[in-house]
C-alpha positions in Angstrom: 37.4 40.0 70.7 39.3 36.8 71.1 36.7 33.5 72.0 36.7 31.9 75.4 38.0 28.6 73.6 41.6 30.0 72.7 41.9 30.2 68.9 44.5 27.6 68.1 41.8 25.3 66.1 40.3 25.9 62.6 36.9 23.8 63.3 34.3 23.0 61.3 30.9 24.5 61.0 29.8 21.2 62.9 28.5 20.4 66.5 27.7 16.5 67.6 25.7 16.0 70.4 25.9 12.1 70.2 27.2 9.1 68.7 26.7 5.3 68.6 29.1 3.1 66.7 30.3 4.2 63.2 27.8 7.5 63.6 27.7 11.2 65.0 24.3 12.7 65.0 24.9 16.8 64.5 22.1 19.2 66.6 20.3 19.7 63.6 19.4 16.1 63.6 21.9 15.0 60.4 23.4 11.7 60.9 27.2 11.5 60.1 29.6 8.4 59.4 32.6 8.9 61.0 35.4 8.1 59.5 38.4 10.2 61.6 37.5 8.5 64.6 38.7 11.5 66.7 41.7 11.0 64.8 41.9 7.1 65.5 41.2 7.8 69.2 37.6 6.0 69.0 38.8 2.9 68.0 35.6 0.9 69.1 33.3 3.6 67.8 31.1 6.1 70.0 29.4 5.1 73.3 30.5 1.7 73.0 28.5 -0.3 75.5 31.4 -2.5 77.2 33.4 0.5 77.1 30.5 2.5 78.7 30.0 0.0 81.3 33.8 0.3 82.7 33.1 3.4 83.0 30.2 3.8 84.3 31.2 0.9 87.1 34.5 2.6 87.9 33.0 6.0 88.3 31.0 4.6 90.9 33.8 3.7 93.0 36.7 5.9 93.2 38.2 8.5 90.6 41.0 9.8 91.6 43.8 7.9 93.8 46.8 9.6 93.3 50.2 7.6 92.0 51.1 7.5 96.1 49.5 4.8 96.2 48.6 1.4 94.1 45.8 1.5 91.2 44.4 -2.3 91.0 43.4 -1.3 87.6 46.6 0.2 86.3 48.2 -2.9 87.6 46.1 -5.2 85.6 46.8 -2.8 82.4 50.1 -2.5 83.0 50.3 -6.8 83.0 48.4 -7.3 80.1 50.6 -5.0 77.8 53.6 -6.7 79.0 52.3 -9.7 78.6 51.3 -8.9 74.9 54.4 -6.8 73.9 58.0 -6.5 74.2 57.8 -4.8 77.2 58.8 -5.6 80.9 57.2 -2.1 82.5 55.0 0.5 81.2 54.3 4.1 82.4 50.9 5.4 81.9 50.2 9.3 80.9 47.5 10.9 79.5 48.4 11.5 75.6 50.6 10.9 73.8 52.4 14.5 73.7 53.4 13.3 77.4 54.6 9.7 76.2 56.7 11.1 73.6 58.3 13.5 76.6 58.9 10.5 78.9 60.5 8.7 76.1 63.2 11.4 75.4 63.7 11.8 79.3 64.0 7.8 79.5 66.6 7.2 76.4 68.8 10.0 77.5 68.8 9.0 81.2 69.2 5.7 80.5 73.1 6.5 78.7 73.8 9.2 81.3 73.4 6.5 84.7 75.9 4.9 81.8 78.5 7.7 82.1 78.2 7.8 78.2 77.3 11.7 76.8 75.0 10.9 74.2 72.3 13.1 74.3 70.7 13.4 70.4 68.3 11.7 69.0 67.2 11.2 65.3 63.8 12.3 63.7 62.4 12.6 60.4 60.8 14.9 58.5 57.6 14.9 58.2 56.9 13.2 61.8 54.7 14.4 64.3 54.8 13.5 68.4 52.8 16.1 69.6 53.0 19.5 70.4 55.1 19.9 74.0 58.4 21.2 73.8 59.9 18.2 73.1 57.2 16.8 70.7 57.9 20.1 68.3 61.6 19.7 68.5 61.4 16.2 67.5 59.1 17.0 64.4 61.5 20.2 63.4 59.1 21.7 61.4 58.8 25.6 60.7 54.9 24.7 61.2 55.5 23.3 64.7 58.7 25.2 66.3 58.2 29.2 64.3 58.2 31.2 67.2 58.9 28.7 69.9 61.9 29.4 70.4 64.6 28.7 72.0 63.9 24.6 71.1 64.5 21.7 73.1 68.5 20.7 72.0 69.9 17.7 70.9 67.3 16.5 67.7 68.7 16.3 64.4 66.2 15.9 61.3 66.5 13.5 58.6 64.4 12.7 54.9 62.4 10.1 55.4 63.4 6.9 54.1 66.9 7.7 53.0 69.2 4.8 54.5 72.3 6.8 53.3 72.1 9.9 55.5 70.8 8.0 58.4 74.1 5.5 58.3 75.6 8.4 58.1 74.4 10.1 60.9 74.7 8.0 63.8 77.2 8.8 66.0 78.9 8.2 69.2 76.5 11.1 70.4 73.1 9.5 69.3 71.3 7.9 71.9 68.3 7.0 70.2 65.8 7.0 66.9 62.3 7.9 67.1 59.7 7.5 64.6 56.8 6.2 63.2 56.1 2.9 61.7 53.1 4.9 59.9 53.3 8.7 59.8 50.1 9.9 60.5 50.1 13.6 59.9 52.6 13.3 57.5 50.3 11.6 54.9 49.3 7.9 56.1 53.4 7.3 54.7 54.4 3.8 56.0 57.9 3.1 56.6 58.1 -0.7 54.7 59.0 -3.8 56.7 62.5 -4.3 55.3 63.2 -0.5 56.8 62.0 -0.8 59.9 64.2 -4.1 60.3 67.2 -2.5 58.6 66.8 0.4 61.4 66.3 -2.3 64.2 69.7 -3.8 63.0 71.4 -0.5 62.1 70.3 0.6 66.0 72.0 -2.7 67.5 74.9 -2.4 65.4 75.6 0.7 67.4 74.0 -0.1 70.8 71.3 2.7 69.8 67.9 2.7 71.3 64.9 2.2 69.3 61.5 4.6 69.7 58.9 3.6 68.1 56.0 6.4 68.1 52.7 4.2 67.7 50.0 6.9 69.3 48.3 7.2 65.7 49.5 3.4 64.5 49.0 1.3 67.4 46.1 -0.8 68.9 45.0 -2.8 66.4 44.8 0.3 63.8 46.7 -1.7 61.4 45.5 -5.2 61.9 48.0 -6.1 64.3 48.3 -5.4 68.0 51.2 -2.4 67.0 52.1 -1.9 63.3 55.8 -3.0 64.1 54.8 -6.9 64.6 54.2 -6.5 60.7 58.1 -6.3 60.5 59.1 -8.7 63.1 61.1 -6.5 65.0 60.5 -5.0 69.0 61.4 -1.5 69.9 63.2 -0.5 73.1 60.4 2.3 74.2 57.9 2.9 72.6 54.6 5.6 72.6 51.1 4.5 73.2 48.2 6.9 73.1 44.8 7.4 71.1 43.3 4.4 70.8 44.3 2.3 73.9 41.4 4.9 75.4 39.2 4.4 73.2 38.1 7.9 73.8 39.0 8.0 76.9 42.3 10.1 77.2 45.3 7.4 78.0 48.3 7.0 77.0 51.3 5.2 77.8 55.1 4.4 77.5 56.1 1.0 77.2 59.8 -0.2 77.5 62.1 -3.1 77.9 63.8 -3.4 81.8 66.9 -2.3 80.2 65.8 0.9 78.6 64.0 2.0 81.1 66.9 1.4 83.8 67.5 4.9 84.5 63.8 6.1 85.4 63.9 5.2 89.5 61.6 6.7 91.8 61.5 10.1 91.5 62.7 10.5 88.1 59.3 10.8 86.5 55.7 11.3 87.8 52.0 12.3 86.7 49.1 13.6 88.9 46.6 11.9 86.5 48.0 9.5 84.6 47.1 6.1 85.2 43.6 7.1 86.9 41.1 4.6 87.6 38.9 5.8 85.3 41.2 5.2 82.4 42.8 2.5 83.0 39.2 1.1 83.6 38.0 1.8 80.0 42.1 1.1 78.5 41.4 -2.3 80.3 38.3 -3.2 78.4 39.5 -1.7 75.1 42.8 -4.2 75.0 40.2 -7.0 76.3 38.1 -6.6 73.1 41.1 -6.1 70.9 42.9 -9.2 71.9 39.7 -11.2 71.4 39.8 -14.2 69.0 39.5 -12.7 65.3 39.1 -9.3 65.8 42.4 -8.5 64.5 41.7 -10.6 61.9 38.4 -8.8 60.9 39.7 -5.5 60.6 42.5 -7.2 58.3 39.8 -8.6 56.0 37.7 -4.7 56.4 40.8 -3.2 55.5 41.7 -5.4 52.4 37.7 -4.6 51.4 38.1 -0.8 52.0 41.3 -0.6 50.0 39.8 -2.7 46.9 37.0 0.0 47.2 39.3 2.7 47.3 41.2 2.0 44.1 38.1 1.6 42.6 37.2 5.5 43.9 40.2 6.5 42.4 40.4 4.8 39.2 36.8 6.3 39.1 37.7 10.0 39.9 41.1 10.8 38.5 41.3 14.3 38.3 40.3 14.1 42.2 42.6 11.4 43.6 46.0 10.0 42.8 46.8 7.1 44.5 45.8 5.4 48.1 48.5 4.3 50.6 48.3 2.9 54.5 48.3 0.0 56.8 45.5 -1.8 57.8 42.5 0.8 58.6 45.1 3.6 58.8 44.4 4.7 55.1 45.3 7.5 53.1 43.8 9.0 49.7 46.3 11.1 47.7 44.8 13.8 46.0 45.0 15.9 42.9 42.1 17.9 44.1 42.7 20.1 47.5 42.6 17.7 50.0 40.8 20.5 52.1 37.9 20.7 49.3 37.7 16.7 49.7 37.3 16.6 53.1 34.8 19.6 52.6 32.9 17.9 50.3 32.5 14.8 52.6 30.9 17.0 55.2 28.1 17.8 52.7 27.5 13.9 52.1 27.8 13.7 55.6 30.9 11.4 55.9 33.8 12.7 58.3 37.3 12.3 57.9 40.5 14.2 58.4 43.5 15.8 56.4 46.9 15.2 56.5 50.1 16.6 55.1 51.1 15.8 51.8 47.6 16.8 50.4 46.6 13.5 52.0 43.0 12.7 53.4 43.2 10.0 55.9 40.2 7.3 56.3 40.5 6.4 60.2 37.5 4.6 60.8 36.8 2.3 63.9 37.8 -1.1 63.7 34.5 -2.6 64.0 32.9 -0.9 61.8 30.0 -2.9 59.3 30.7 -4.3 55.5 27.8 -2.1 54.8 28.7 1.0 56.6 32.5 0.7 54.9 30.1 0.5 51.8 28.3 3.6 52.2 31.2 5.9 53.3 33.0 4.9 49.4 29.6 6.0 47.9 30.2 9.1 50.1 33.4 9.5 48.9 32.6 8.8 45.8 29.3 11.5 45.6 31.6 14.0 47.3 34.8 13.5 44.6 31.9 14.0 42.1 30.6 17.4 43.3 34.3 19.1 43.1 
């Protein structure tokens, strides 16, 4: 008999029941270190107090407004990203499955109030932007689209990383290129700065718009505000989700006044997004963020954390290959099933979460301790040696 949760998860043999900072505690008492993060949604950790308190004091005032009328908070949000971005206006959703569908509606309305009929847009393989009908057509994969059918039109799929097809690709059809600065599910795989500028400047050369997907990437997760400040160059839209909630589900699309042109009233809408209580806890999260030297800290935590990581894998050869990432958005390579790894952790009572390319990522939150990046190596490290 099918389960009253529908199927569509393969969970672990694990129940939390609370959480403080870097920790879950499990209802048998065991205490875990937590170092998925919800899948870099908890970027501040669990039951953060200042996070906690927004909530807290915004859910004693009003929940639910509607988008009829004006949120004071989404206001505020919406002004500090632009103030701290590339971006003139910002759209806020829920996830970021709905960003990445407001971002396709946004680049192809923007050419058709142009009179132009470009429609496509260029992906990758390997990419993932959620799992609405236009997240899945984006990705391309048989994992994501096998039995969806018919697909969303107008995506074409390219390798990752190979300049030569892409050049050749672009069209008078293409209207825009989406991807990640960091693929996430794909295996922590980073696109390197001098690629992400060469596709800034291959996208102006032919008046294409830029998406940049940063739901997994953004918010600090690689020691800058979003990972594409690393390479100097601004998008023209780009996807915000996971961690601008800390927890909380937000999510946003951000865009210059020219790319968004096209999206008037009535073009777009969402019963829920922008609530008060999210943009509540998305307005303390950038606050704390955007504080002198936090950025800076996690850059220093993620320079320690690496060093310790090519120590685990120098140490444990047969288990790990190599370690790749940006900032706290890490990735272990493995030679042992990254599955068994991540199994393994469980049993030393360290979380994290696997990715494509037998990859186990290490998404921890970004104010985590010295010591506590410490102890979840010597996890690692206890668990690589029980396979």
């Amino acid at each position: 008999m099918i389960s009253s949760v529908l199927p569509t998860y393969n969970r672990a043999p694990l129940t939390f029941v609370s959480g403080e900072g870097s920790w879950l505690v499990e209802k048998d008492g065991r205490r875990f270190l937590d170092f998925g993060a919800g899948i870099a949604v908890n970027a501040l950790g669990h039951a953060h107090p200042v996070l906690t308190k927004a909530l807290t004091d915004q859910a004693g005032q009003v929940w639910h407004l509607s988008n009829l009328y004006e949120i004071p908070a989404q206001k505020q949000l919406a002004d500090k990203l632009v103030d701290l971005t590339f971006a003139d206006t910002v759209f806020f959703t829920n996830s970021g499955t709905e960003s990445c569908e407001l971002a396709v509606k946004m680049a192809r309305k923007y050419w058709f109030d142009k009179g132009e009929d470009r429609s496509e847009i260029i992906a990758f393989e390997g990419s993932f932007h959620g799992r609405s009908s236009a997240g899945i057509a984006a990705a391309g994969s048989e994992k994501m689209t096998k039995g969806f059918g018919p697909l969303l039109p107008g995506f074409t799929h390219l390798p990752f990383g190979d300049h030569d097809v892409l050049n050749a690709a672009i069209s008078d059809k293409t209207a825009a290129v989406l991807v990640e600065p960091v693929q996430g599910e794909g295996g922590i795989r980073p696109l390197p700065d001098a690629c992400l500028k060469g596709l800034r400047d291959l996208c102006d050369a032919h008046g294409v718009l830029l998406i940049l997907d940063e739901v997994q990437c953004g918010v600090g997760r690689t020691g800058k505000l979003f990972a594409h400040e690393w390479a100097g160059i601004s998008p023209d839209i780009m996807m915000v989700a996971k961690g601008i909630g800390g927890g909380f589900p937000l999510g946003a699309v951000l865009a210059t006044e020219d790319a968004a042109s096209g999206m008037t009233a009535g073009t777009h809408g969402s019963t829920y997004g922008g609530n008060p209580l999210g943009c509540a806890v998305g307005n303390a999260v950038i606050d704390i963020v955007t504080e002198p030297n936090f950025l800076e800290e996690v850059n220093r935590k993620a320079g320690l954390l690496r060093q310790k990581l090519e120590g685990l894998v120098a140490d444990n050869p047969d288990v790990f290959d190599s370690v790749r990432g940006s900032g706290l958005m890490l990735g272990l390579v493995c030679k042992a099933a990254n599955t068994d790894v991540v199994a393994a952790g469980y049993a030393q009572e360290l979380l994290t979460v696997p990715a494509a390319d037998n990859t186990v990522r290490l998404l921890p939150p970004l104010n985590l301790s010295d010591e506590e990046l410490g102890e979840a190596v010597s996890r690692l490290d206890a668990a690589a040696k029980s396979l």
